[in-house]
C-alpha positions as CSV (number, residue, x, y, z in Angstrom):
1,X,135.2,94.7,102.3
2,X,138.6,92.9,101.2
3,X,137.6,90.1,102.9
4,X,137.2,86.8,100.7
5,X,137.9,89.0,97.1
6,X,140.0,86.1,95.5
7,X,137.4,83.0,97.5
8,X,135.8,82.7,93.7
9,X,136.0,82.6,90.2
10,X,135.4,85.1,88.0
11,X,131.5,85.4,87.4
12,X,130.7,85.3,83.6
13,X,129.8,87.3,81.7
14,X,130.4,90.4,83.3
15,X,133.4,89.9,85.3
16,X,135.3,88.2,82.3
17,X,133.9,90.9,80.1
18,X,134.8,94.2,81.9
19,X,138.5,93.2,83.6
20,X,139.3,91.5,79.9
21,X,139.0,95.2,78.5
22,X,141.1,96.3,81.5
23,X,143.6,93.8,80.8
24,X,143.4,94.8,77.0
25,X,144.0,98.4,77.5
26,X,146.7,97.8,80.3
27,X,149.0,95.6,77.5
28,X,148.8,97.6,74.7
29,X,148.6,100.8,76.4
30,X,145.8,102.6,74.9
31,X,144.3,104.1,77.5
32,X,141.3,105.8,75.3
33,X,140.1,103.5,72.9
34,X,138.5,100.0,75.2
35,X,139.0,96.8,73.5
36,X,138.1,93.6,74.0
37,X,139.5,90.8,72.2
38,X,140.6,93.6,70.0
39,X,137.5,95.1,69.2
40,X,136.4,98.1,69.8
41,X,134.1,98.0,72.8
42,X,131.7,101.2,74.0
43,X,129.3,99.5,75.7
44,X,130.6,101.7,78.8
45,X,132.7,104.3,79.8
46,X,136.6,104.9,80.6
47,X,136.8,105.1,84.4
48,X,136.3,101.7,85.6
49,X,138.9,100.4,82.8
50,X,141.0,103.4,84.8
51,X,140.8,102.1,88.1
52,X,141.3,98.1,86.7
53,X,144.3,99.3,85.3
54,X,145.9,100.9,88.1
55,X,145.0,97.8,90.4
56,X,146.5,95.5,87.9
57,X,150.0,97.7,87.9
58,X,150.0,97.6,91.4
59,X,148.9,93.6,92.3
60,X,149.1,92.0,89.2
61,X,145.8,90.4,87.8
62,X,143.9,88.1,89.8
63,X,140.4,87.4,91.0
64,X,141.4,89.5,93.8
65,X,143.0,92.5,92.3
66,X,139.8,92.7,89.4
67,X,137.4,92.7,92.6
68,X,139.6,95.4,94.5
69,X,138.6,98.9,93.1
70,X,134.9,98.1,93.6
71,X,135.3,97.2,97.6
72,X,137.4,100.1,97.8
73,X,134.6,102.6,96.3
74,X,132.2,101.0,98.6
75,X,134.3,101.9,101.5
76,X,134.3,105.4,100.3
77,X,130.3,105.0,100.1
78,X,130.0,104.4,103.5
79,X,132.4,107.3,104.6
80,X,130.4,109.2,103.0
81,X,127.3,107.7,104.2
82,X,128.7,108.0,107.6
83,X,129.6,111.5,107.6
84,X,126.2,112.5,105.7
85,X,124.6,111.4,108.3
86,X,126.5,113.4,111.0
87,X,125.8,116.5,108.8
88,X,122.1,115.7,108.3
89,X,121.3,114.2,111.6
90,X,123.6,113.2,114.1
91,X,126.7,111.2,114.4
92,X,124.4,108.4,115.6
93,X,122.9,108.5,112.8
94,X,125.6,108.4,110.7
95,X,127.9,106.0,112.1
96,X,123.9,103.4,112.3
97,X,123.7,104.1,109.2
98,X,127.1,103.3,107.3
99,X,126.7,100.2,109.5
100,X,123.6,99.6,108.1
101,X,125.3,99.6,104.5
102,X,128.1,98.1,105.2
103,X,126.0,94.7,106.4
104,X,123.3,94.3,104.0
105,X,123.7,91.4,101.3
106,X,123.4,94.1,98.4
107,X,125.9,96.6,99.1
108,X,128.2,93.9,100.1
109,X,127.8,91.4,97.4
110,X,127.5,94.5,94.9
111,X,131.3,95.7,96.5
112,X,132.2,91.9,95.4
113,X,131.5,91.5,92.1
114,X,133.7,93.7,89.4
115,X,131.4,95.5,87.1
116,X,130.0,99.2,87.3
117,X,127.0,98.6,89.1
118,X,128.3,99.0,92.3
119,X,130.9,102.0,91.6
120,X,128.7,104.6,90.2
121,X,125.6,103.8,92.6
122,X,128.5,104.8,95.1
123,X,129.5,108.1,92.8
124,X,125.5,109.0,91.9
125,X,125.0,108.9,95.6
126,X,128.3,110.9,97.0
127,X,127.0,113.6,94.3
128,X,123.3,113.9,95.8
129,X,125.1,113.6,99.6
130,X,127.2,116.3,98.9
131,X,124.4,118.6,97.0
132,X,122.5,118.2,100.1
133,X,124.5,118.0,102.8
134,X,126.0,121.9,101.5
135,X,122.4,123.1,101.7
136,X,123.2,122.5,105.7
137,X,125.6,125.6,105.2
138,X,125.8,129.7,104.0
139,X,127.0,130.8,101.2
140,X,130.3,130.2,100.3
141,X,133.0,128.6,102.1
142,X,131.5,125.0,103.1
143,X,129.3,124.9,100.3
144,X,130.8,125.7,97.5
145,X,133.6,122.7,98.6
146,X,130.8,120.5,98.7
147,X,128.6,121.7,95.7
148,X,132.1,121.4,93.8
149,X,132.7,118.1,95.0
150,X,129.2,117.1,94.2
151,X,129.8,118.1,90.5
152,X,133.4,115.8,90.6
153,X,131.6,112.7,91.6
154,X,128.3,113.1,89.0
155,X,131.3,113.2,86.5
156,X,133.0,110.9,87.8
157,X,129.2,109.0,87.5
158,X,129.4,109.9,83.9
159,X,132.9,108.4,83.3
160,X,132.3,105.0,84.7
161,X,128.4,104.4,83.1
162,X,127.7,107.0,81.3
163,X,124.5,110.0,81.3
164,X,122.7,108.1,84.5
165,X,126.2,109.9,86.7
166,X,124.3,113.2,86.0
167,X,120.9,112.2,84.8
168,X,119.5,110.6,87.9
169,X,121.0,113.1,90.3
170,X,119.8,115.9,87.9
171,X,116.3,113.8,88.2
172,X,115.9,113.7,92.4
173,X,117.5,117.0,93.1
174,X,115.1,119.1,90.3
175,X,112.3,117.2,91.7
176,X,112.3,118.1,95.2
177,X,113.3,121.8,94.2
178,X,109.9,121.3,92.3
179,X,108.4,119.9,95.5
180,X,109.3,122.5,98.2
181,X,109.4,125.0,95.8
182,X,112.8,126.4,96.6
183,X,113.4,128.0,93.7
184,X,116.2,130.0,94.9
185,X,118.4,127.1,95.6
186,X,119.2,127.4,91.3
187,X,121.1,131.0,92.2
188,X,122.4,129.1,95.1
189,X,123.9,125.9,93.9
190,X,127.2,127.1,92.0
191,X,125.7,126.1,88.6
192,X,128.3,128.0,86.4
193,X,131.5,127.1,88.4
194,X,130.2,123.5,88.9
195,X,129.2,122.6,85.2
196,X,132.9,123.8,84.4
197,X,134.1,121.6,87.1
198,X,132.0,118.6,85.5
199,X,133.2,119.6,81.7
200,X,136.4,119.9,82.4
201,X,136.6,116.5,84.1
202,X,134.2,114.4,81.3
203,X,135.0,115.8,78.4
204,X,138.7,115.5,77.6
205,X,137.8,111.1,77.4
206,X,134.9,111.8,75.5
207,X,136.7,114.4,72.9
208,X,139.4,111.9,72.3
209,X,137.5,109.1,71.7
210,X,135.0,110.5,69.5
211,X,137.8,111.9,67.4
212,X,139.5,108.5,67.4
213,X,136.3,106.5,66.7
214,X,133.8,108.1,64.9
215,X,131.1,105.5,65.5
216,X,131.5,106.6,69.3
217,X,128.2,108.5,69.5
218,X,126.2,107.0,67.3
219,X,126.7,104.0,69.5
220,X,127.2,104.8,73.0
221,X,125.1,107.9,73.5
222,X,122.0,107.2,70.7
223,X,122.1,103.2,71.1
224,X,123.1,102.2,74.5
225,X,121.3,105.3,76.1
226,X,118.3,105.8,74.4
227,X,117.6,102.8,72.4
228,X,118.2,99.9,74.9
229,X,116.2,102.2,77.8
230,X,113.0,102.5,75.6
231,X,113.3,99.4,73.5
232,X,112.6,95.8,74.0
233,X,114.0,92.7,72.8
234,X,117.5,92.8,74.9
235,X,117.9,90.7,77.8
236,X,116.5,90.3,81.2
237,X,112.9,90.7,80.5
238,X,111.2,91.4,83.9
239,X,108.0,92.9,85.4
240,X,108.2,96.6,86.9
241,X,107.5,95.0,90.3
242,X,110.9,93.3,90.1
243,X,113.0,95.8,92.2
244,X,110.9,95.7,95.4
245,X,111.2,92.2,96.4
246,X,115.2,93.0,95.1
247,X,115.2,95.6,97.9
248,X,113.7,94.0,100.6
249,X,115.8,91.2,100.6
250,X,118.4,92.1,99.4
251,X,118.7,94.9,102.1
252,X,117.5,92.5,104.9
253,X,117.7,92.5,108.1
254,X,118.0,96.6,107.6
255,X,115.0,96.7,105.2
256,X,112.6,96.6,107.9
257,X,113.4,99.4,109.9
258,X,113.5,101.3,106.1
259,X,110.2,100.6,105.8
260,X,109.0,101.8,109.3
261,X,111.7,104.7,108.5
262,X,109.6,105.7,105.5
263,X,106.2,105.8,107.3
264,X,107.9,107.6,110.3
265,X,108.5,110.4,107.6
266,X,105.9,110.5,105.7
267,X,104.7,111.1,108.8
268,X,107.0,113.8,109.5
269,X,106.7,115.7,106.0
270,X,102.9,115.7,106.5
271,X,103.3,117.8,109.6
272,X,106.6,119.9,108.2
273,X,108.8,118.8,111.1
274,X,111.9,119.9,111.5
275,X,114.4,118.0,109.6
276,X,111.1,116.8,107.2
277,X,112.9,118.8,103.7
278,X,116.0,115.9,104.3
279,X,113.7,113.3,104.8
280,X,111.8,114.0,101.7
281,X,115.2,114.1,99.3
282,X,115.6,110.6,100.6
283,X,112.5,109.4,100.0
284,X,112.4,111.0,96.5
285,X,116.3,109.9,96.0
286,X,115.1,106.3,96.5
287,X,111.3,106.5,95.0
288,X,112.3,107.9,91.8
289,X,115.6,105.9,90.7
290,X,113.6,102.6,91.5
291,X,110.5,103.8,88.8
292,X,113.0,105.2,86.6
293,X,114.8,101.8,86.3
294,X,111.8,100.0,86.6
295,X,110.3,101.7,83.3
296,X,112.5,99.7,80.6
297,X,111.8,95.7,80.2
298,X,115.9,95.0,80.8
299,X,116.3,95.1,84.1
300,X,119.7,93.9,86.3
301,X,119.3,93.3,89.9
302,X,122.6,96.0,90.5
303,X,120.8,98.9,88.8
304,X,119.1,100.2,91.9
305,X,122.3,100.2,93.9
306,X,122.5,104.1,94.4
307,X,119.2,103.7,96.7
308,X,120.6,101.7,98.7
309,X,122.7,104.9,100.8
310,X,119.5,106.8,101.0
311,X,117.4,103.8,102.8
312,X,120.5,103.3,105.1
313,X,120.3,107.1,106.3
314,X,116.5,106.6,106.5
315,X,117.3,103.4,108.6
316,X,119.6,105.0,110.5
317,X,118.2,108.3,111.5
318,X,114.7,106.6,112.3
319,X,116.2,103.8,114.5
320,X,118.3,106.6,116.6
321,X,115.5,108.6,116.8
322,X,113.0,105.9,118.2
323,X,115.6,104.8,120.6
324,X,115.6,108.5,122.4
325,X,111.8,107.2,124.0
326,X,111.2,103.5,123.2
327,X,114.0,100.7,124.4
328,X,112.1,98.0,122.6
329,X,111.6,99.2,119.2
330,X,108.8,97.3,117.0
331,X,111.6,97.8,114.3
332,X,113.8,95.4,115.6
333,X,111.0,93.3,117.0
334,X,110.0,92.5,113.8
335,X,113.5,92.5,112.4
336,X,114.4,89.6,114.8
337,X,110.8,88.0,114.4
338,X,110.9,87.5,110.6
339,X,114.9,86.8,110.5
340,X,112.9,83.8,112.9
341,X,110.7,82.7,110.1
342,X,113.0,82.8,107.0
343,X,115.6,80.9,109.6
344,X,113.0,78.4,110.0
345,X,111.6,78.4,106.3
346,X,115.3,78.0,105.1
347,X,115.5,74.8,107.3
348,X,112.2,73.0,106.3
349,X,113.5,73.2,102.5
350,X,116.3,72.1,102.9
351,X,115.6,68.6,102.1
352,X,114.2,69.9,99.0
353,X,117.3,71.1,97.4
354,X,117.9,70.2,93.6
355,X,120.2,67.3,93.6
356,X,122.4,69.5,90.8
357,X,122.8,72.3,93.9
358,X,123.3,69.9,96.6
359,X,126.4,68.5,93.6
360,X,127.7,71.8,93.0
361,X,128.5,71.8,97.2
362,X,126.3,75.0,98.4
363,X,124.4,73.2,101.5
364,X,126.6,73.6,103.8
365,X,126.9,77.1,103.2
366,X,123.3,77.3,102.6
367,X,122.4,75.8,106.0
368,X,125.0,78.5,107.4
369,X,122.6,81.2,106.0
370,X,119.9,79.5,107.7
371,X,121.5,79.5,111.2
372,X,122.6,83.1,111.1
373,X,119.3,84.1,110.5
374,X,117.9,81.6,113.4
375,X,121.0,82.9,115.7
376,X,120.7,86.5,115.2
377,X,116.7,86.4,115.6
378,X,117.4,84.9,119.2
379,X,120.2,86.7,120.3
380,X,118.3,89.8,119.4
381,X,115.1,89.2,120.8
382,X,116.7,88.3,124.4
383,X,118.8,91.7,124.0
384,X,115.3,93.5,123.4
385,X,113.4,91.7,126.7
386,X,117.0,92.5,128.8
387,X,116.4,96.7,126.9
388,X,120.5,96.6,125.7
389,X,118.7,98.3,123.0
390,X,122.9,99.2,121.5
391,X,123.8,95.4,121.9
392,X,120.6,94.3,119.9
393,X,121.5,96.8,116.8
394,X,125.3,95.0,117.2
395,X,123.1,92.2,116.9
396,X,121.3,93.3,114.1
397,X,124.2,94.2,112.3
398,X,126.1,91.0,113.0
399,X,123.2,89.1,112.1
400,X,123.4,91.0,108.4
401,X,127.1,90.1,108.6
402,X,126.9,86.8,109.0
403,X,124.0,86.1,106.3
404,X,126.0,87.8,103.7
405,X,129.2,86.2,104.2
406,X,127.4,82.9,103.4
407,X,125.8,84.0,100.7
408,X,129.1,84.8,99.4
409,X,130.6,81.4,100.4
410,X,127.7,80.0,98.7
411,X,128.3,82.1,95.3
412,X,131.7,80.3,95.4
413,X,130.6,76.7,94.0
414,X,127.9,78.0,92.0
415,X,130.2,80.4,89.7
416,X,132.6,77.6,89.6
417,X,130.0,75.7,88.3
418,X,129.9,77.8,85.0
419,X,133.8,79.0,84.8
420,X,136.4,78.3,81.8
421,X,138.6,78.5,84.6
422,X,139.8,74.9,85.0
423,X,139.6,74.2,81.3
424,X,142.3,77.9,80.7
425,X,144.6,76.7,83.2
426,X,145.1,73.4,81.5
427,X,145.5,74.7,78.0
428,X,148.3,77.5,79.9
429,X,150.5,74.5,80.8
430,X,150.3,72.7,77.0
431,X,150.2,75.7,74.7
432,X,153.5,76.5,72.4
433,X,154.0,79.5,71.0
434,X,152.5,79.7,67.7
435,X,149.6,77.6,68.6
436,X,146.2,79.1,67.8
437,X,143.1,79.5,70.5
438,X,140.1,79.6,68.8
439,X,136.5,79.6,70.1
440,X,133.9,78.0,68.0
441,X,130.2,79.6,67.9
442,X,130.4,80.5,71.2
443,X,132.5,83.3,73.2
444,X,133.7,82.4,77.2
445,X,133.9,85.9,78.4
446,X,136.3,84.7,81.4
447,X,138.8,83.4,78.7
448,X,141.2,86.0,78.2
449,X,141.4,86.9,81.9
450,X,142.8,83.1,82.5
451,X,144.8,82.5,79.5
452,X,146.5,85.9,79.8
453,X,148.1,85.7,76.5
454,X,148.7,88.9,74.5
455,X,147.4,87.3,71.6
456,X,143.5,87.8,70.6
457,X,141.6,84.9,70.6
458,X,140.3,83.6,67.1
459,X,136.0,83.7,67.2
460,X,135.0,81.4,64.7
461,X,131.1,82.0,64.1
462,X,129.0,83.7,61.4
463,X,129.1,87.4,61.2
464,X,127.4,87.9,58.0
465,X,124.2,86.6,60.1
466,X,121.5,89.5,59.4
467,X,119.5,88.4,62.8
468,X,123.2,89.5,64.8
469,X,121.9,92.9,65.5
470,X,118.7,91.8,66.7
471,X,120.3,90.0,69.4
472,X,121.2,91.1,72.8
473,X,124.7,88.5,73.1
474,X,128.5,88.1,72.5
475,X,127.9,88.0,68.7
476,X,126.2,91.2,68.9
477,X,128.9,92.7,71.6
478,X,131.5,92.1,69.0
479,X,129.6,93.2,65.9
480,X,129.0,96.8,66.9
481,X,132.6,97.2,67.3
482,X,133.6,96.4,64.1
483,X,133.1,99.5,62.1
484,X,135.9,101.5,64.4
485,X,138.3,98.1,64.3
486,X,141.2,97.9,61.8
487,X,141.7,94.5,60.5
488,X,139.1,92.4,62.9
489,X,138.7,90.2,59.7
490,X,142.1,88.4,61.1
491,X,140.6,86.7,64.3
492,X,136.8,87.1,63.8
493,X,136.6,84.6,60.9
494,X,133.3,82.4,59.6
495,X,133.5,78.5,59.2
496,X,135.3,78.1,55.8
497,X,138.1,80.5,57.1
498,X,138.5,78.2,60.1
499,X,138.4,74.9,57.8
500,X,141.4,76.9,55.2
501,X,143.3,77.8,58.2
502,X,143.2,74.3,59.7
503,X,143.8,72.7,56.0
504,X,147.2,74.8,56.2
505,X,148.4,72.9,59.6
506,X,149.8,74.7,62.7
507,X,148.4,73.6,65.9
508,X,144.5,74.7,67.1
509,X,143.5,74.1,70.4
510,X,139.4,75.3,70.1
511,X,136.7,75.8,73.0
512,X,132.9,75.0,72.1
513,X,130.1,73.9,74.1
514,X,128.4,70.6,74.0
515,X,126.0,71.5,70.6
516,X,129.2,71.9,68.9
517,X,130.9,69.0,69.7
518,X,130.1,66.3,67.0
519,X,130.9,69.0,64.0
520,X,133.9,69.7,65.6
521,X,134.5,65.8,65.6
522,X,133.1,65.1,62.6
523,X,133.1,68.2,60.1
524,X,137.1,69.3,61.2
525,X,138.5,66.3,62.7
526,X,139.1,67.5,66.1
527,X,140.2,65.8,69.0
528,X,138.7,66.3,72.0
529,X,141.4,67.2,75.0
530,X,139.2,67.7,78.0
531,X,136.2,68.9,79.5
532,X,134.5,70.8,82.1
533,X,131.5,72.6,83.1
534,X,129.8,72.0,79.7
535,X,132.5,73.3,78.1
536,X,134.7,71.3,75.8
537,X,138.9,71.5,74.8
538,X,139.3,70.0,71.1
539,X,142.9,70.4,69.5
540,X,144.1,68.9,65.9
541,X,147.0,67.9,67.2
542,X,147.1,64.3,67.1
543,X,147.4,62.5,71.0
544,X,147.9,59.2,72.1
545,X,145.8,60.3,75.4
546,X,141.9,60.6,75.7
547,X,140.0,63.1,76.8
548,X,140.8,64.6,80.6
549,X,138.2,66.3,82.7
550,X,139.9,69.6,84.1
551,X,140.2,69.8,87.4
């Protein structure tokens, strides 16, 4: 999972965004109150900020270091994966299954990218891995550890995205109770001990933070909870079928043997075979989250994450199983046989590539995705005609390998494509101290992250705009944080604050985009110092050079 952290840019918005805060809360060393660009910012929780931090004071801050804490959670995911699996079914199972996560394009890329997606899918699904593997054990001893533990890490949900840590395991665990009508498992479940164990871990942050800004709750529990999950208008309109073609291929090559998984218990359940009450928790663990996110019109690809273990152990347990009585499994059959077609699809479009993709440099590493899949679909197919049955699931899982590390490669030029990157790293080597950064109308989330300057970063737009808080964007992002900020008035100034401050001299070096660029030139007087990726450098100090185009 460390592998190939620091190949890319930051990704914007969210991995400028999130690390920024990090970075924010790591120099002035308020570890309550999350701040970015100096405003107060409760759009999510503490923990992640938590683990940023710690990263940062051991490695310093780089793309690798912000990308670190989410690998490392993902390992712990497939730990856990691996020995809920032993617990539930058999080591097989388990050690198929963790595979099985560890190579699919999803878990990986979601281990790669440094928001919270990724770490509390891994927490929601430790807690619902630990509720059920302790039903595998008597009373006490065993089971309480792992009750106990599977109230720590739905807390630990809660402190990295907030009520979905409790809510969604709360949501698959009461309806399969409901289900199998077991009842007794409330008596049985540590409920008292356990919601002490998840107070005393959540609530301290929360206290603290209420009691240091008073527009917490209003905003994080009543707007960000409710609000955006019923409401419409924010971003990322999509239809509720969205997640399902998310899943498939995004868990491909392993989302085949899933589905067969899923019929295979269905199956099972029908007939109450043994082992049929796990298979059901999984099935509900992955049916339900996927409706429940697929309700609200905002939907982001990462949100059904924690259903990704489940279909592993489904995966896993099925494909073990099947391989007690059949050497050639139609699983991997048709695993190998439509890893074939997208392989060959993948080649005949090729030619049809948008010139701007082919510019940005992703065929190569296009063409490589190609050719894993056309690779692995042979290789496998001649292991299941020989009946290595073990050497075609290597294959299977090396295939997944493969596919996903060009994807990766692939993400490389494309977030380069959109990064300040270039543009920050230029301005580092000219700036003086004293010199002012300003952005104008617009707000480059990976900013801060490459200029690393203590100093916040002047936002010149208008924040007296009535339509700001109907808006789902950077404007709005800052907005809501202004009520618990003392003195944002300083840096988050409208257009005849900018034109006073400029009128009074001191050096400005200001970032825009290209709609800005002629009343910066013509309205302030700015000279443009370089630009790249659609983003432009002006300055008013006066230059004998022209423009440059960042490299």
């Amino acid at each position: 999972f460390i592998i190939l952290l620091g190949s890319r840019v930051l990704n914007v918005p969210d991995e400028g965004r999130y690390p920024d805060v990090a970075r924010a809360m790591l120099l002035s060393g308020d570890f309550i109150t999350p701040k970015f660009n100096g405003i107060a910012f409760f759009h999510k929780p503490i923990l992640y900020y938590w683990l940023q931090c710690i990263s940062y004071s051991l490695f310093g801050i780089s793309e690798w270091s912000i990308r670190l804490m989410p690998a490392l959670v993902a390992v712990l995911g497939c730990v856990m994966t691996y020995v809920a699996g032993t617990v539930l079914y058999n080591r097989r199972a388990g050690l198929l299954a963790a595979v099985a996560l560890a190579t699919n394009p999803f878990y990986y890329l979601g281990s790669h990218y440094a928001d919270m997606n990724l770490e509390v899918a891994v927490f929601i699904s430790c807690t619902l891995l630990c509720f059920i593997m302790a039903l595998q054990y008597p009373l006490g001893g065993q089971r309480r550890k792992l009750m106990w533990l599977a109230y720590i890490f739905a807390a630990l949900g809660v402190l990295t995205k907030g009520l979905i840590g409790i809510v969604l395991p709360m949501m698959v665990i009461g309806v399969w109770i409901t289900v199998t009508w077991q009842w007794r498992l409330l008596r049985e479940i540590y409920l008292g001990s356990g919601l002490l164990i998840f107070l005393v871990v959540t609530m301290p942050w929360f206290v603290a933070v209420q009691l240091k800004n008073p527009g917490f709750f209003d905003f994080f529990i009543i707007y960000q909870h409710f609000t955006r999950f019923s409401g419409s208008g924010f971003n990322n309109p999509l239809p509720g079928w969205f997640y399902l073609p998310v899943l498939f291929f995004g868990l491909f090559p392993w989302s085949v043997p899933f589905l067969f998984a899923a019929l295979s218990s269905l199956k099972r359940i029908a007939q109450r075979d043994r082992g049929s009450l796990i298979d059901l928790f999984l099935l509900l663990w992955v049916v339900l989250i996927v409706l429940f996110f697929s309700h609200p019109e905002s939907k982001i690809v990462g949100y059904v994450l924690p259903v990704v273990p489940a279909m592993a152990l489904l995966a896993g347990s099925y494909l073990v199983r099947v391989s007690e009585t059949v050497r050639r499994p139609f699983a991997l059959l048709s695993v190998a046989l439509l890893a074939l077609l997208l392989g060959a699809t993948m080649v005949a479009l090729n030619g049809k590539l948008p010139q701007e993709q082919i510019d940005m440099g992703i065929k190569p590493y296009y063409l490589a995705m190609a050719l894993s899949l056309l690779v692995g679909a042979v290789v496998t197919l001649i292991m299941l005609w020989r009946q290595r049955l073990t050497a075609a699931l290597v294959t299977v899982a090396a295939t997944g390998s493969a596919f996903t590390f060009a994807i990766l490669l692939l993400f490389g030029p494309v977030t380069a494509s959109e990064s300040i990157k270039p543009l920050a790293l230029l301005l580092k080597e000219r700036i003086q101290p004293g010199n002012q950064v300003v952005t104008y109308d617009d707000y480059f989330q990976d900013l801060g992250i490459y200029l690393d300057s203590p100093d916040y970063i002047t936002v010149v737009s208008d924040w007296n705009d009535p339509e700001i808080t109907k808006s789902d964007n950077w404007r709005s992002e800052f907005y809501h944080g202004f009520a618990d900020t003392e003195g944002e008035e300083r840096w988050m100034i409208g257009r005849s604050e900018f034109a006073q401050r400029l009128a009074k001299g001191g050096t400005f070096y200001v970032f825009t985009g290209p709609d800005h660029a002629d009343e910066l030139r013509n309205v302030y007087h700015l000279t443009q110092v370089a630009e790249k990726n659609k983003i432009l450098l002006f300055t008013n100090k006066s230059s004998t050079k022209g423009p440059e185009t960042a490299e």
